[in-house]
N, C-alpha and C positions, 0 to 999 in steps of 0.2 A: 509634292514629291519628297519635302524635305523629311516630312511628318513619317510618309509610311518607307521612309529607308531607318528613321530612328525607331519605329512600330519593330521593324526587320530585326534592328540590331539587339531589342530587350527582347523578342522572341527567342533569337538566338543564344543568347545570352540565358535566359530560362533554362532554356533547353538542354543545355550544357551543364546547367547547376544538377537539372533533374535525371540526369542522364548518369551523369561521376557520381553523385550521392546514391544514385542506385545501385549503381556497380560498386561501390565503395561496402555496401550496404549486404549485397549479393557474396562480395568476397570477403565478407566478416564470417563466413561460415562454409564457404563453398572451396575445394580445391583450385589453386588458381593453375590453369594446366599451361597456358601458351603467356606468353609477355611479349610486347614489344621488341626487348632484346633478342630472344630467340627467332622473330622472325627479321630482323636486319643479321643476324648470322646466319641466315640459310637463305636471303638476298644477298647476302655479297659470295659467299658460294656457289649462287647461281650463276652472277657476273664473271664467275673466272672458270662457268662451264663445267663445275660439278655440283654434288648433292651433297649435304649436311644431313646426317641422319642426329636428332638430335637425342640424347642420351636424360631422361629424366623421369624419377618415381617421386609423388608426393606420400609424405609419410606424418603421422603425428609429432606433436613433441615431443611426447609421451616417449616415443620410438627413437628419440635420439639422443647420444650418449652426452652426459652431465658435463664429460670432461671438454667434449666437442662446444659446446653450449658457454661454457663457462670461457673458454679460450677464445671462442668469435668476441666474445662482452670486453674480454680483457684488449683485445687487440683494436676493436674496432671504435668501442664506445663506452668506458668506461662507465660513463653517466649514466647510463644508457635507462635503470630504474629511477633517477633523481629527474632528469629534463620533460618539460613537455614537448619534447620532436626537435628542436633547436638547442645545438650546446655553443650557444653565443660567446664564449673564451675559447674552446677550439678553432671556433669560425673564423678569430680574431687573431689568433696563436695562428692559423694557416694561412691567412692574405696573407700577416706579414714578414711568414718566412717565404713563400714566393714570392714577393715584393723583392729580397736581399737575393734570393738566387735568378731573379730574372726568367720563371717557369716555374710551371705548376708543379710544384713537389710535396704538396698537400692538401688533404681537402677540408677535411675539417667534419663532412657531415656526418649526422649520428644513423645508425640503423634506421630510425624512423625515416630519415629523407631518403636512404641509400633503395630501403623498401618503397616507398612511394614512387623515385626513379624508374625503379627495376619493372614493376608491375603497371606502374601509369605513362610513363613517359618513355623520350627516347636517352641512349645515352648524350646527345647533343650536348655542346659545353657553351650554350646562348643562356641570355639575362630570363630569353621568355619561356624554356624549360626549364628554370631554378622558378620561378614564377610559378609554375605547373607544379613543379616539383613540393615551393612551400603549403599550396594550396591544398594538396591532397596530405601532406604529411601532418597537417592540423585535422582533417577527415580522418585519418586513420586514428590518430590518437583517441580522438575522438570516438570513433563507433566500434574501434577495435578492441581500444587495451593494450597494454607492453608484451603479454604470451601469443596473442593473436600477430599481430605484430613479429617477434621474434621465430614464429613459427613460420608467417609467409614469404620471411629475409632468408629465412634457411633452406626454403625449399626452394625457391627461384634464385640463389644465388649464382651466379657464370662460375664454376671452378674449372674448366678445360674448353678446351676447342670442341663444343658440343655437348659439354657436361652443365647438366644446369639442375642442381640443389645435390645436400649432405649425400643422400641416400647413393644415388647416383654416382656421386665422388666416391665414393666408399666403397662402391663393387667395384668401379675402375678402376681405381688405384690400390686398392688394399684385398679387394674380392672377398669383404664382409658386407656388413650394413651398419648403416649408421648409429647404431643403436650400440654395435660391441666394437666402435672406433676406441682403442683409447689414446693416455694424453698424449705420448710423443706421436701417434699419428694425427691427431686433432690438432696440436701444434703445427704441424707439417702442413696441415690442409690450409689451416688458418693464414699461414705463410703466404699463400698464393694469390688470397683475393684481392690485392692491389692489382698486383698482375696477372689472372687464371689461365692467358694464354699466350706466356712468356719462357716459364720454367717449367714444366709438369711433367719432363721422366723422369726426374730423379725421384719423383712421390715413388714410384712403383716399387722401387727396392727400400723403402720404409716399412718398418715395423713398427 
């Protein structure tokens, strides 16, 4: 018994490798349309007895604006061309100023992980989703690249209550596209993604 429960666990365990390395594999090149996130925001809409229509266009990078592009990098990850997936002095810089405020007031992770989250996991704040989370952010780097990468952070990013990537934010809030966002509203957008579903009417009266 003992044999074929540990036979159980390396199948499973297989299975799992061969399964994320596909899909990892499939969304090096494929639109990622739906993510984990968006369907826990249209479960908990259900819970309180209504409907989430969720708001999202995948668009190239090609298609979205330098300035917008340049302002996520600057805000979110400086490193963001220097690291492989892990910026180990932010990691280190954010335990230990939530360590001094007693709560989470920073996280530390680079696009790579925030993409890996977004697209593989849940937003959960457990050791065994940061686990998940490093796991595929070394996949991505790996099979993706930094423009593959920064293109599927861009389009699955949460910026509203039902708003999920640039293009998206950008007809809602400005009623362009992504593409002819400039800086002061790519700054403005940029603003949001700690919190996407905190502060978002005052985007609407940005220029």
């Amino acid at each position: 018994m003992a044999k074929r429960f540990v036979n159980i666990c390396i199948a499973c365990v297989a299975v799992f490798f061969a399964v994320s390395i596909l899909l990892v594999v499939l969304y090096g090149f494929l639109p990622v349309r739906y993510t984990p996130l968006m369907f826990l925001r249209q479960s908990e809409a259900f819970s309180r007895g209504e409907r989430l229509e969720l708001k999202h266009e995948w668009v190239p990078l090609e298609q979205i604006s330098p300035d917008l592009i340049s302002a996520v990098i600057e805000s979110e990850d400086a490193h963001f061309y220097d690291h492989g997936g892990f910026s180990f002095g932010d990691m280190l810089d954010a335990f230990y100023r939530n360590r001094r405020s007693g709560c989470i007031v920073a996280g530390g992770s680079t696009i790579s992980q925030q993409t890996a989250k977004n697209v593989f996991c849940t937003p959960s704040r457990t050791y065994t989703r940061k686990l998940f989370e490093a796991y595929f952010t070394v996949l991505i780097e790996l099979l993706w690249g930094k423009q593959r990468i920064l293109e599927v952070y861009l389009n699955v990013i949460e910026l509203g209550d039902g708003v999920f990537g640039v293009e998206s934010a950008a007809d809602e809030y400005f009623s362009t596209s992504a593409l002819r966002l400039n800086a002061h509203q790519s700054a403005a957008l940029t603003d949001i993604i700690p919190c996407p579903r905190c502060y978002t009417d005052w985007l609407y009266g940005v220029e």
